[in-house]
C-alpha positions, 0 to 999 in steps of 0.5 A, a space after each residue: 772697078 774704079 768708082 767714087 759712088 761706092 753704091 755704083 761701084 758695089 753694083 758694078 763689083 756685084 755684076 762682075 763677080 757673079 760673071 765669074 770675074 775676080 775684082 779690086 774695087 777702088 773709090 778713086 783714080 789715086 788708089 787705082 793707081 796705086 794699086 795698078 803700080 804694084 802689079 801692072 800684069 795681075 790686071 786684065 782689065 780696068 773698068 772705070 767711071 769718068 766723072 771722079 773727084 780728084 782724077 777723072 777715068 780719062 786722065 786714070 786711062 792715060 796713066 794706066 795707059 802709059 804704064 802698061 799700053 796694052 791694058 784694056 780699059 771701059 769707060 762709064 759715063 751718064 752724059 759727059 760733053 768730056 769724053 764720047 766714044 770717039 775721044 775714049 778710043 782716041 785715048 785707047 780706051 777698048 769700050 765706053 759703057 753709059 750709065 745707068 749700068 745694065 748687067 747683060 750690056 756691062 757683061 757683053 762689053 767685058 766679054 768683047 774688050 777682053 776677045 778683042 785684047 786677047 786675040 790682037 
C-alpha cells in the first residue's frame, strides 16, 4: 500500500491485513520503488494512491509497470480530472478504487484484480 496520508494508508494496511493479506506499507512513490526493485516477484500486487507529492500512483504505475509488466496494480483516488478509469487501464492498471475507501469494496476489487491476474 502506497500513501503519503499515513492515517489513510494505516486504514487501507488495517483492511488488508484483516482480509488475510500480508503488506508493506510505504508513504511515497520513491520508497515504493525502492522496495519493489529489491524484489520484483514477492509482490503480488501494489495498491496505491494517485495524488502524492514527489510521485503520483499513475507515474509509480509506470515505473512498476516497466520493471514487472505483469504486476497487478489498484489505483485510489477522491476526484482526480488525472486519471479516470479509462486512463488507469490505458496505463495497465487492473482497478481504479474511489476514496473514501470502504472495506467490503476495497476487498471485492483485490480479490477480483488478484482472480483475474492469476487466471490470464
Amino acid at each position: 500500500m502506497v500513501d503519503d496520508e499515513p492515517s489513510i494508508a494505516n486504514l487501507a494496511e488495517r483492511i488488508l491485513e484483516r482480509l488475510g493479506y500480508q503488506t508493506i506499507l510505504k508513504l511515497n512513490g520513491i520508497e515504493a520503488i525502492e522496495a519493489f526493485k529489491s524484489n520484483p516477484d514477492s509482490f503480488d500486487l501494489v495498491i496505491s494512491d494517485v495524488a502524492m507529492p514527489k510521485m503520483t500512483g499513475d507515474e509509480l504505475a509506470r515505473e512498476l509497470i516497466s520493471i514487472r509488466p505483469d504486476i497487478p496494480i489498484i489505483l485510489c483516488t477522491g476526484f482526480s480530472e488525472r486519471i479516470d478509469a479509462d486512463k488507469a487501464a490505458a496505463l495497465g492498471v487492473k482497478g481504479l478504487l474511489m476514496k473514501p475507501i470502504i472495506s467490503l469494496e476495497m476487498a471485492e476489487m483485490v480479490r477480483n484484480v488478484l482472480d483475474d491476474t492469476k487466471n490470464s
